[in-house]
ZAMARGU-4260 file (C-alpha; in steps of 0.2 Angstrom, whole numbers, plus 5000, padded with zeros to 4 digits):
<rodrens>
0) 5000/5000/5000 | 5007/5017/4996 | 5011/5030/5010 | 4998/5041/5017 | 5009/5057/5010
5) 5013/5048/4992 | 4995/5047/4994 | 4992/5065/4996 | 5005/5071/4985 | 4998/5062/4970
10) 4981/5067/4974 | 4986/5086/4975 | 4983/5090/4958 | 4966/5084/4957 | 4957/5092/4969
15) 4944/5102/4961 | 4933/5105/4975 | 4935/5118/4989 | 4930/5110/5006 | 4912/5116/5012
20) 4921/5129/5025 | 4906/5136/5034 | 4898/5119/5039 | 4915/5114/5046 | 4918/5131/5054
25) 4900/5130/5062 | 4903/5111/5070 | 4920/5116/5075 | 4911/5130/5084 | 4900/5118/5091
30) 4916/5111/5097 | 4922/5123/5103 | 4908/5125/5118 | 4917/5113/5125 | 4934/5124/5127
35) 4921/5138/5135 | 4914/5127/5147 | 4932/5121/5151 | 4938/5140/5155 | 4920/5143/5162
40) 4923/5131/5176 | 4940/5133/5178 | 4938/5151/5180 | 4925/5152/5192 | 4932/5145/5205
45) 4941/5163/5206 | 4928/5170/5214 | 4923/5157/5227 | 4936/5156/5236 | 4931/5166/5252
50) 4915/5160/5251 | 4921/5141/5253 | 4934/5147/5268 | 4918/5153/5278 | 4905/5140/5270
55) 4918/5123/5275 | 4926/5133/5289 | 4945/5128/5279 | 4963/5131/5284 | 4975/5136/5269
60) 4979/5118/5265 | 4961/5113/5265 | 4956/5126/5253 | 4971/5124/5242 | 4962/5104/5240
65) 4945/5113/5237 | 4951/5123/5224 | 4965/5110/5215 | 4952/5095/5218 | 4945/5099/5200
70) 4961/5095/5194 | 4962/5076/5199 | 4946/5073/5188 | 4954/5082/5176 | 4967/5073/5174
75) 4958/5057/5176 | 4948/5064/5163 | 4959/5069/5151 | 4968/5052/5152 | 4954/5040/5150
80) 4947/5053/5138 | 4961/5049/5126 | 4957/5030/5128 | 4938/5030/5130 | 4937/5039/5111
85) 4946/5027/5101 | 4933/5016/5108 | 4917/5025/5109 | 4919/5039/5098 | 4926/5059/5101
90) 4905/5065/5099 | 4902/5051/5114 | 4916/5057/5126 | 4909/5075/5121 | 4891/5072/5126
95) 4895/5064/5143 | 4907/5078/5148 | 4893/5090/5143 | 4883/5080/5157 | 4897/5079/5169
100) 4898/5099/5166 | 4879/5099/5172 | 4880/5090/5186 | 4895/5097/5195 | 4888/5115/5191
105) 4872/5111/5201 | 4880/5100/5216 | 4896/5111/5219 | 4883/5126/5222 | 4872/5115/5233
110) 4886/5108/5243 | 4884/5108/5261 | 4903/5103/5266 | 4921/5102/5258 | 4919/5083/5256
115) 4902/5085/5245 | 4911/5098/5236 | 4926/5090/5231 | 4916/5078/5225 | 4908/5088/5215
120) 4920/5097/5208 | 4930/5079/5203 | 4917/5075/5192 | 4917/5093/5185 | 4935/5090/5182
125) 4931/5073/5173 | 4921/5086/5163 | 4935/5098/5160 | 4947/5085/5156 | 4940/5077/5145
130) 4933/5095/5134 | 4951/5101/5134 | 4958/5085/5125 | 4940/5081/5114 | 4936/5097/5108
135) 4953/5100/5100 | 4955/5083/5095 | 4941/5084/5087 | 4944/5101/5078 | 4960/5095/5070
140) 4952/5077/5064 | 4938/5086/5053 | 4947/5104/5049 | 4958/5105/5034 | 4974/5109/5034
145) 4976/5125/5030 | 4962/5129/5043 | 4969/5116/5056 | 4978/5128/5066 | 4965/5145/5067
150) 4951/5136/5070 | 4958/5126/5086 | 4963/5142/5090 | 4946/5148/5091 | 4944/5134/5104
155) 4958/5142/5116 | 4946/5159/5110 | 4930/5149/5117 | 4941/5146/5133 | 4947/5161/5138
160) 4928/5168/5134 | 4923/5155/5146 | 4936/5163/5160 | 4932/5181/5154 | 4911/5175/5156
165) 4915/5167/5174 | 4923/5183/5180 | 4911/5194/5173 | 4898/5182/5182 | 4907/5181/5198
170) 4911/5201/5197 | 4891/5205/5193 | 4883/5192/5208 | 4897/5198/5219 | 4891/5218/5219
175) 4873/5212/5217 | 4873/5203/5233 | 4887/5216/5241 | 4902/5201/5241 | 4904/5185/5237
180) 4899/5179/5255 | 4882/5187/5255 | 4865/5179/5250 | 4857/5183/5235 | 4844/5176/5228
185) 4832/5165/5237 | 4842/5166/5253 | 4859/5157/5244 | 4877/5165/5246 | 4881/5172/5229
190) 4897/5161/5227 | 4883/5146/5225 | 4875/5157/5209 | 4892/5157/5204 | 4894/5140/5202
195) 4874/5138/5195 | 4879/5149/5180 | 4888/5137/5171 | 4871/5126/5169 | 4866/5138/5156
200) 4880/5136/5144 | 4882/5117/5148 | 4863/5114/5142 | 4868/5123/5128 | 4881/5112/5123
205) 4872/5095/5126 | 4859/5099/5113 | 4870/5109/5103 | 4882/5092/5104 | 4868/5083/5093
210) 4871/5092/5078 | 4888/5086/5075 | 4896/5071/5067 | 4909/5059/5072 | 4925/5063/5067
215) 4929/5053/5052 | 4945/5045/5055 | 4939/5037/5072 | 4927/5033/5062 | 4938/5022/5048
220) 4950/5016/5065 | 4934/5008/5071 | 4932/5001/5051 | 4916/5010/5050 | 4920/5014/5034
225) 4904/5018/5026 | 4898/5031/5038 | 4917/5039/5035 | 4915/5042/5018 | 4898/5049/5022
230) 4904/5061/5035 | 4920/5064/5024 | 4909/5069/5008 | 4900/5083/5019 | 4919/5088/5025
235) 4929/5089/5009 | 4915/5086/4995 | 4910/5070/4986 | 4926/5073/4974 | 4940/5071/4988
240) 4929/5057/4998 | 4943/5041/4991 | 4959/5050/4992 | 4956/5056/5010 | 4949/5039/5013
245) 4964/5030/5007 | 4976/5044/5017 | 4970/5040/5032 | 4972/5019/5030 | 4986/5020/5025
250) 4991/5028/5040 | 4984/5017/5053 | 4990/5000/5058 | 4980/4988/5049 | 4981/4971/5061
255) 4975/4981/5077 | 4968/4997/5085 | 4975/5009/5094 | 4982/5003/5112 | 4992/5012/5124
260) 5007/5000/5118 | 5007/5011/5101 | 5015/5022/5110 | 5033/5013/5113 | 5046/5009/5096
265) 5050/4994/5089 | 5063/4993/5104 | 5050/4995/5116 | 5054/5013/5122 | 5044/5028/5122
270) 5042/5037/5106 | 5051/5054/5106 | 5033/5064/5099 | 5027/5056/5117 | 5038/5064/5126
275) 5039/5079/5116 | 5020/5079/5119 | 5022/5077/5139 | 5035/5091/5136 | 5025/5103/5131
280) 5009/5099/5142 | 5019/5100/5158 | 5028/5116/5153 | 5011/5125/5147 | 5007/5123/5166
285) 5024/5125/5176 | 5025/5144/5170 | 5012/5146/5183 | 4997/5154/5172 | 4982/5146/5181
290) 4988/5152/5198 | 4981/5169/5189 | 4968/5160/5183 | 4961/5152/5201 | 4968/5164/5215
295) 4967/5181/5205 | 4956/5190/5217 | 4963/5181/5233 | 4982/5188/5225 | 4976/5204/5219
300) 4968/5205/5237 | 4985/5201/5246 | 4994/5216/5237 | 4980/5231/5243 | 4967/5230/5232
305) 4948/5228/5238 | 4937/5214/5233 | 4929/5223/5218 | 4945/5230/5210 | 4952/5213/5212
310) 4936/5204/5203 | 4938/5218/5191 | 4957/5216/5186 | 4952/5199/5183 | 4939/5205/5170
315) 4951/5217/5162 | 4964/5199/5160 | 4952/5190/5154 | 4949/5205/5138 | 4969/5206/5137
320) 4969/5186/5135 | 4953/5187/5120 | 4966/5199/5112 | 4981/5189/5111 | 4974/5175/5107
325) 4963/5185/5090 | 4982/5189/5087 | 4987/5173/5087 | 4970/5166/5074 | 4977/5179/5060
330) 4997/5171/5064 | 4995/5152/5069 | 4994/5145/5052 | 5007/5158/5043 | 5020/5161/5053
335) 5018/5142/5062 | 5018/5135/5078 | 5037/5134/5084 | 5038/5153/5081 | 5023/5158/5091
340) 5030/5146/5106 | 5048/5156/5106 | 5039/5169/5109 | 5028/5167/5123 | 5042/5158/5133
345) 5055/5172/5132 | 5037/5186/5133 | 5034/5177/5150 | 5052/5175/5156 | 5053/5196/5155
350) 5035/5199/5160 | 5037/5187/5177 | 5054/5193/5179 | 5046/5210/5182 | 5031/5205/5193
355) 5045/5194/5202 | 5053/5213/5206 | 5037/5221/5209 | 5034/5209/5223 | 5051/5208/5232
360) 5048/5227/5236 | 5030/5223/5247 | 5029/5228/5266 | 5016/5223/5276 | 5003/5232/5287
365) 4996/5233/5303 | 4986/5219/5298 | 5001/5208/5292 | 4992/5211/5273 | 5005/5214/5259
370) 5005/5233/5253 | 5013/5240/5236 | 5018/5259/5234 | 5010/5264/5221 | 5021/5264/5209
375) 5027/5246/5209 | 5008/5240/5211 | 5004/5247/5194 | 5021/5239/5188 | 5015/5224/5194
380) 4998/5226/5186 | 5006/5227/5168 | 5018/5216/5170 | 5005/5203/5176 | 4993/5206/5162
385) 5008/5207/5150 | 5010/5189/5156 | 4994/5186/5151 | 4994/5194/5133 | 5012/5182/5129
390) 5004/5166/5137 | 4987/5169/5127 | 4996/5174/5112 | 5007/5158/5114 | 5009/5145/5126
395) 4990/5145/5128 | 4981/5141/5113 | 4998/5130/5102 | 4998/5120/5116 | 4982/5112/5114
400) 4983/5115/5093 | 5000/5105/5092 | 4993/5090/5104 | 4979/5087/5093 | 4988/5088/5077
405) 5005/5080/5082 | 5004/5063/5085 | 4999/5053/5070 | 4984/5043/5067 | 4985/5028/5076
410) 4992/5036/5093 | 4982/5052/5093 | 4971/5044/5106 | 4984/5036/5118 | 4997/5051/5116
415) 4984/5063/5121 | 4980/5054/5136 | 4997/5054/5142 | 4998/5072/5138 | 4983/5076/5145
420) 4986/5067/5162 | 5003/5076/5162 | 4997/5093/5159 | 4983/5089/5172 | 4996/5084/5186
425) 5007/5099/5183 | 4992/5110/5185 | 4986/5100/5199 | 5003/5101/5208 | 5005/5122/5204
430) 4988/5126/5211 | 4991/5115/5226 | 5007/5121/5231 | 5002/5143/5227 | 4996/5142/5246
435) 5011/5135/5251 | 5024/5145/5244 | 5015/5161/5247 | 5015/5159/5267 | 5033/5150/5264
440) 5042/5161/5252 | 5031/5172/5247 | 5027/5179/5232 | 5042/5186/5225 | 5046/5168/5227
445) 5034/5159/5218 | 5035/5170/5205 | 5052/5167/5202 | 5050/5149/5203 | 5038/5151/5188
450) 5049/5161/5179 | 5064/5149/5177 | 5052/5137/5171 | 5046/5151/5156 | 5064/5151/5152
455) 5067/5133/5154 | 5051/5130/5141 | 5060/5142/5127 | 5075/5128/5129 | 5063/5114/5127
460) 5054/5122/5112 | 5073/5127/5101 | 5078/5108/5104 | 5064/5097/5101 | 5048/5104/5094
465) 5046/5101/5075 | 5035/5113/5065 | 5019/5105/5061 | 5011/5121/5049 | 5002/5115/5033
470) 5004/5097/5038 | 4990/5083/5034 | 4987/5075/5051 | 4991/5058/5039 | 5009/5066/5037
475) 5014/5067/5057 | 5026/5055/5059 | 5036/5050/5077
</rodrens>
């Protein structure tokens, strides 16, 4: 059998038929709602923090757990995800997290004590886990090429929405109700409507879910090859339907289907792409961006700034993390990936460095609160949302668009659950530890920490990252 590029490269010069680009853009969007409930719950969580101190009655430790407890499901999630798709079906796993999403926004809001809500929370983060390896997985198996890259871009778009909606939220209950502590409506706290909010979208995207169809190359690894050529006509017209076809056999094995074991070489080690892949989950998370994501307000808070200017910096991140990644829609798929990564990793290197400085100049107050003149406050405040404009331009959304696309065919499955467990674990072990180093070393501290790691990344990314821009996913090799 010929190769799946031979394949492609003969084939070249008789396509004759543009694909159908709106309805792939419109069940990529429906994708996306995944990547907006990801951010959504992962963002709202910001606000709540005080609320489940008082509610639970919990130490530092305990609250660290309430808040990272998300992140074991989701990296439970992300891994069994990976395998449960080359099984099920991407669609499947999507329509169960969408479920999952439902039920953890109703219970967390009705829980009566940190064991409830943890529990809660985990099955949110089964949710979450699996959205942010699905959603982009499937986005790169039914875009083509040349499209691959903006439009799971849009997905790290729909995320940061999702954040930027869950601080607006948590901002507008929070000055409804006075603060996040106080009952709003029908007698509940307003961190509980917090956490209710995310039903609306989640509905949304179970019915919304409906409207799309399987991916078709889990479709032809399942041998279904019928309903693959079916779903491939609607994707790339009735004239391409064979030599996509044909592309994608040729690049699966044909005497079994995918199995974590795909993952070693013929000499029984792990493939370089895995690790490459590991790579460039775990780094994404060690430059320390969701400790802005989940303690934003409790930070902001610790350097001065009141409740509702804190609630509101985190609005005015969330906008400065829309715009970098629009940026990065018109740049992702002409200047390519490894570019973009460069970039971010020595943007957040400078940009923490800063913040780092900021920091190491804090006194405290009468109360033993942290206090910044004002001058290094508003450095701080830049430099921070700086931080956020490189990670969002970079780091943020080629992350997810390179582990979707990377691994070829018959390892996309399996290598995005080791990915997504690994990216999972080193978010897990960030937000867990943020409470600790703050009353340890503080947050000159921390910060630094993160910042050797942003220029650690730019190491990683000049050494081992191959460019993937314009690549058939039938072309990745490793």
């Amino acid at each position: 059998m010929e190769s799946a590029e031979n394949i492609l490269e003969t084939n070249r010069s008789h396509r004759q038929e543009t694909p159908p680009l709106p309805f792939i853009i419109f069940i990529c969007g429906i994708a996306t709602l995944g990547g907006f409930l990801f951010g959504f719950d992962s963002g709202v969580i910001n606000g709540t923090v005080t609320g489940l101190q008082q509610a639970f009655n919990s130490d530092t430790a305990g609250t660290g757990f309430n808040v990272a407890s998300m992140l074991l499901g989701c990296a439970a999630g992300a891994f069994f995800a990976g395998r449960l798709a080359d099984a099920w079906g991407r669609r499947q796993l999507l329509l169960v997290s969408a479920v999952f999403f439902l039920i953890s926004a109703w219970g967390s809001g009705v829980a009566e004590s940190s064991m409830e809500f943890v529990v809660y929370r985990i099955l949110g983060g089964l949710a979450v886990g699996a959205a942010s390896v699905m959603s982009p997985a499937y986005i790169s198996e039914v875009a083509p090429a040349d499209w691959r890259g903006r439009l799971i871009t849009i997905n790290q778009v729909a995320l940061i929405c999702g954040l930027f909606g869950a601080f607006v939220s948590n901002y507008l209950l929070a000055q409804t109700a006075g603060s996040a502590t106080t009952p709003l409506w029908m007698g509940y706290e307003a961190w509980r409507w917090m956490f209710w909010m995310e039903a609306l979208p989640a509905a949304v995207f179970l019915l919304a879910l409906l409207w799309i169809p399987e991916s078709p190359r889990y479709l032809v690894l399942s041998r279904k090859i019928e309903r693959a050529r079916a779903v491939l006509g609607k994707l790339y017209g009735q004239e391409r339907v064979e030599e996509k076809l044909n592309a994608i056999r040729g690049s699966i094995a044909v005497d079994h289907r995918p199995r974590l074991t795909d993952l070693l070489d013929h000499a029984g080690k792990i493939r370089t792409i895995v690790w490459v892949g590991i790579g460039l989950a775990t780094f994404q998370q060690l430059v320390g961006i969701n400790v802005v994501f989940y303690y934003g307000a409790v930070l902001w808070q610790s350097v001065g700034f009141s409740e509702a200017d804190a609630l509101m910096i985190n609005i005015i991140s969330g906008a400065v993390s829309i715009g970098a990644c629009l940026i990065t829609i018109g740049l992702i798929d002409r200047i390519g990936r490894k570019p973009l990564l460069l970039a971010g990793s020595i943007g957040m290197a400078a940009t923490l460095a800063l913040v780092t400085i900021a920091f190491t100049t804090a006194s405290l107050d009468d109360n033993g609160n942290l206090v910044l003149s004002d001058s290094m406050g508003l450095l701080a405040l830049v430099a921070a949302n700086a931080y956020v404009f490189f990670f969002n331009g970079s780091w943020g959304p080629v992350m997810w668009t390179m582990l979707g696309e990377m691994f070829p065919n018959q390892i996309r499955g399996s290598g995005l659950a080791v990915s997504g467990l690994s990216q999972w674990g080193a978010n897990f072990a960030i937000t867990m530890t943020f409470p600790i180093l703050l009353t340890g070393i503080g947050l000159a501290g921390a910060y630094s920490i993160y910042m050797l790691f942003a220029l650690l990344s730019a190491v990683f990314v000049l050494r081992l990252v191959r460019e993937t821009k314009g690549m058939e996913l039938e072309q990745m090799v490793g």
